[in-house]
N, CA and C of each residue as an Amber inpcrd file, in Angstrom:
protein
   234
 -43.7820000   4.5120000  10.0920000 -44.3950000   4.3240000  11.3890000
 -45.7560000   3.6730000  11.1840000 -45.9660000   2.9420000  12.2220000
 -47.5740000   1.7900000  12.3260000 -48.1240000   2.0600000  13.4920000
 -49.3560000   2.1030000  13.1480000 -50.4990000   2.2040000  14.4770000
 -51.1710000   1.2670000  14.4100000 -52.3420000   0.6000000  15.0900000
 -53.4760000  -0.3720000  14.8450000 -54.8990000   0.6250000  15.1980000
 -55.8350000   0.5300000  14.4270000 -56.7920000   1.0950000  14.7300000
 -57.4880000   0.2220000  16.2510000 -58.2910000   1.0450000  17.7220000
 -59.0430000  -0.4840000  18.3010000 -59.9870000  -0.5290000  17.8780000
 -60.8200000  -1.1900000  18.5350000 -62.2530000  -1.5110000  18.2580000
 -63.4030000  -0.2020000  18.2650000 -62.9620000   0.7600000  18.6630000
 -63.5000000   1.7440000  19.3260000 -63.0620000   2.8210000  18.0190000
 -62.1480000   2.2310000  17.1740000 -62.2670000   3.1090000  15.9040000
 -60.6450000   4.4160000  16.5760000 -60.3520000   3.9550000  17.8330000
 -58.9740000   4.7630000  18.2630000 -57.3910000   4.2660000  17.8920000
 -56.9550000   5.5840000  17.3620000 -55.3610000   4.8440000  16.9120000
 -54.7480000   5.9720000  17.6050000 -53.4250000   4.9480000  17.9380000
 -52.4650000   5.4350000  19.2700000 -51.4610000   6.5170000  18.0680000
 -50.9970000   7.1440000  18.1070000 -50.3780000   8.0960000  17.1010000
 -48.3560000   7.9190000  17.9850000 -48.2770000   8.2150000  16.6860000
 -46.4480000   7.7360000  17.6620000 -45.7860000   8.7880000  17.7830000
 -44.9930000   8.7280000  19.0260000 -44.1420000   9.6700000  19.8790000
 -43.5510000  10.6640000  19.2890000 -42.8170000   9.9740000  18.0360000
 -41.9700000  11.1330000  17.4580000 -43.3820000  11.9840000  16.2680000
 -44.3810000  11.6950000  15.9130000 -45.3570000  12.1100000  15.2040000
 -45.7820000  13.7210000  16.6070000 -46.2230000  13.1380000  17.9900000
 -46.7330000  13.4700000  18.5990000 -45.8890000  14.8850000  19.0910000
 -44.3730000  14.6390000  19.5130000 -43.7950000  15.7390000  19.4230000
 -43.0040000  16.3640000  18.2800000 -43.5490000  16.2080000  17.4500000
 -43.0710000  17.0500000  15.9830000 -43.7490000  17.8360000  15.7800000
 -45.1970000  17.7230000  15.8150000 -46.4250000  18.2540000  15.8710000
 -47.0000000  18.8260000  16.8920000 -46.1560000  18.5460000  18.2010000
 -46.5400000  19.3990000  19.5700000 -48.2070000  18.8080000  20.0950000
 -48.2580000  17.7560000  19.6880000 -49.6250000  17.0710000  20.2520000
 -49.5890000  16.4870000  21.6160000 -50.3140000  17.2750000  22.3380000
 -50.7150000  16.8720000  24.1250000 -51.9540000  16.5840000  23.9650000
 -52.6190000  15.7830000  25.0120000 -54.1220000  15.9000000  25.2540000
 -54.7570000  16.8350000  25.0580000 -55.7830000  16.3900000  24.2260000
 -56.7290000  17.5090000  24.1290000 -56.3920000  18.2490000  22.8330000
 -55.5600000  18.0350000  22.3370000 -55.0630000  18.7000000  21.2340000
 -55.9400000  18.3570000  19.9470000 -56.4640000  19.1360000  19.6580000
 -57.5680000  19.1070000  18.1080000 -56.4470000  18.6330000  16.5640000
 -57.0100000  17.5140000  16.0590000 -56.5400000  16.9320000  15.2100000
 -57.0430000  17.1250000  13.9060000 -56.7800000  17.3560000  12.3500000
 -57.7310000  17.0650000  11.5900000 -57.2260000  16.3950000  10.7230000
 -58.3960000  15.3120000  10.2460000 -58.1140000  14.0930000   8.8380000
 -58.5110000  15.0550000   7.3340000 -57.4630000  14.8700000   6.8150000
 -58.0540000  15.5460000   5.3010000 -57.8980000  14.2030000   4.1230000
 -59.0920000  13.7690000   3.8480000 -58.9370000  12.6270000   2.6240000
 -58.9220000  12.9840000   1.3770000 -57.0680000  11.9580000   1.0250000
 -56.2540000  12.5770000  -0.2110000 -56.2680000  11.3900000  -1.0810000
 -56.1870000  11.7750000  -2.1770000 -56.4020000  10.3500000  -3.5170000
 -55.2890000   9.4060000  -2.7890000 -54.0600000   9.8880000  -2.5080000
 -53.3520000   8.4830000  -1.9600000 -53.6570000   8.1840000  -0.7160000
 -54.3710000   9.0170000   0.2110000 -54.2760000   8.4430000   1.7710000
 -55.2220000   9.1120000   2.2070000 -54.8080000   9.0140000   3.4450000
 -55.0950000  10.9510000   4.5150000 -54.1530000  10.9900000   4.8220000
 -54.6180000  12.3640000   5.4750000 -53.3770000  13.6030000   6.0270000
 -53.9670000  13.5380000   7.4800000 -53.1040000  13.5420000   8.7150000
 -53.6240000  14.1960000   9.7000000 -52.5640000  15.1060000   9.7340000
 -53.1490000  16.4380000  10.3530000 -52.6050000  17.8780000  10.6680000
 -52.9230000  17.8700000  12.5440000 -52.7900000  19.0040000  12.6400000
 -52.5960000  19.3090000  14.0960000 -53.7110000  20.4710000  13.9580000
 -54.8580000  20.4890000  14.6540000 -55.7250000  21.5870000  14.3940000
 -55.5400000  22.4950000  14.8660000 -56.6580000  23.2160000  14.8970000
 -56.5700000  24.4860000  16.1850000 -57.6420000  25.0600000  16.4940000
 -58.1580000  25.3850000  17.9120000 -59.1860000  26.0820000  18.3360000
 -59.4920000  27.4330000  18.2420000 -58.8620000  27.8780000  17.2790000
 -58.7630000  29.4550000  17.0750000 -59.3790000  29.3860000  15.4480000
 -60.2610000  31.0020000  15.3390000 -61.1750000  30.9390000  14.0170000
 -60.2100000  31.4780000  13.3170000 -59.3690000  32.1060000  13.4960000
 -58.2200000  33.0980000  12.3340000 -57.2600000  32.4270000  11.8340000
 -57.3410000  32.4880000  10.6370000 -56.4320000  32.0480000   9.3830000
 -54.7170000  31.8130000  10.0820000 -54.3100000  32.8210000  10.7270000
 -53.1560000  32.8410000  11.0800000 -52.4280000  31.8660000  11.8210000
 -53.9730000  31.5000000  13.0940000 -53.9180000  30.1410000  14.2190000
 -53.1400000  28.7800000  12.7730000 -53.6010000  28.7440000  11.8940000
 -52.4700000  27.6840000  11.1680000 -51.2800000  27.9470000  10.7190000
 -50.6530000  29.2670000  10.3240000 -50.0010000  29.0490000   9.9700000
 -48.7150000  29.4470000  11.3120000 -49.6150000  30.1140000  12.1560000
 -48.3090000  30.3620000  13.3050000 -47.9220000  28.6350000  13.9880000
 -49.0170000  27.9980000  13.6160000 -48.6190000  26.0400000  14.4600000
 -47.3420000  25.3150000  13.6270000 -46.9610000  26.1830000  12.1320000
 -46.1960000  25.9000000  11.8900000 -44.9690000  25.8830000  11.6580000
 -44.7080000  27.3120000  12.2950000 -43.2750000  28.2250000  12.5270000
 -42.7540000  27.1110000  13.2610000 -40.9740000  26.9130000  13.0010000
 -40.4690000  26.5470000  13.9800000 -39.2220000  27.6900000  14.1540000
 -39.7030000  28.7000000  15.0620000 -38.7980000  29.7330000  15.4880000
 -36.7020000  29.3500000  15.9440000 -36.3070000  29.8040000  15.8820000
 -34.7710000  29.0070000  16.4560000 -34.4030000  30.3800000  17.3200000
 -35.7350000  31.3070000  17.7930000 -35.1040000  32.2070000  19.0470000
 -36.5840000  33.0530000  19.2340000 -36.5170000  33.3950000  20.3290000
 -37.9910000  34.2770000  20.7380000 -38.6990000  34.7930000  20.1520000
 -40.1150000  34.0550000  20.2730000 -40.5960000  35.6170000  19.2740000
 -41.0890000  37.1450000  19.5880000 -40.8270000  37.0850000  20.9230000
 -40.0530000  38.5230000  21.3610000 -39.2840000  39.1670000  20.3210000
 -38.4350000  38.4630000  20.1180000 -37.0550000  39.1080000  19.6980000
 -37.2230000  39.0700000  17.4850000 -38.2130000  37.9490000  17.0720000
 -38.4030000  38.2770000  15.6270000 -39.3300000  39.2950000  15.6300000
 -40.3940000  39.8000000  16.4660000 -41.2180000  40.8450000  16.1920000
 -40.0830000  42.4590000  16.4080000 -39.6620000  42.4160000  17.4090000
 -38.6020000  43.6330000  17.5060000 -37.7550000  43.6120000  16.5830000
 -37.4430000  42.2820000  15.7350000 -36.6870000  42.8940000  14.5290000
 -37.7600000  43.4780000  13.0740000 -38.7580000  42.6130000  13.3480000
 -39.2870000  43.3430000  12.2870000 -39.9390000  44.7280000  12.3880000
 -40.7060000  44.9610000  13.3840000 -41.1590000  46.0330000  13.6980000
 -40.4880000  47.0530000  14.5160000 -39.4830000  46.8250000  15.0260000
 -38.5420000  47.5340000  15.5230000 -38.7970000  47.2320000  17.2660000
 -37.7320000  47.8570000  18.0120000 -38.1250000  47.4620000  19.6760000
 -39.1770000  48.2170000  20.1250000 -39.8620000  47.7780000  20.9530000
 -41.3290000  47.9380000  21.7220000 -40.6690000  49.1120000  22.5920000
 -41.7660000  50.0460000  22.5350000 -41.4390000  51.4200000  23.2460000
 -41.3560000  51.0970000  24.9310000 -40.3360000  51.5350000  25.5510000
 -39.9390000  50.9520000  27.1020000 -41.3070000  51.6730000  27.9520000
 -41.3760000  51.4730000  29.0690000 -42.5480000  51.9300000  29.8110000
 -41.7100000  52.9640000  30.8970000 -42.3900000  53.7700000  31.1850000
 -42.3040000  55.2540000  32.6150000 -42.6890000  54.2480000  33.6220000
């Protein structure tokens, strides 16, 4: 995939990049510079360690339903 940087130093990022990564407006981006390139990642506005690694689950059913298996079902309410 190809972008053009504009003049303004902005590059358009491509569709299938954008929803792989779940990038909407506003969405915090970060460049990490690597001996062969950069990396862009998908950031996050959250200070806890976890805010990265939960952006990268891709669940295949609720996570309702993986926490009740691990921790067992949530006590019903009176």
């Amino acid at each position: 995939m190809r972008s053009t940087i504009s003049s303004k130093g902005q590059v358009t990022v491509p569709v299938e990049v954008r929803e792989r990564l779940g990038l909407l407006p506003g969405t915090p981006v970060e460049f990490e510079l690597k001996e062969e390139g950069v990396l862009l990642r998908k950031g996050f506005s959250g200070s806890h360690p976890v805010h990265r690694v939960w952006e990268t689950l891709r669940l295949d059913r609720p996570v309702d339903e993986v926490l009740d298996e691990m921790r067992g079902p949530r006590p019903t309410k009176k």
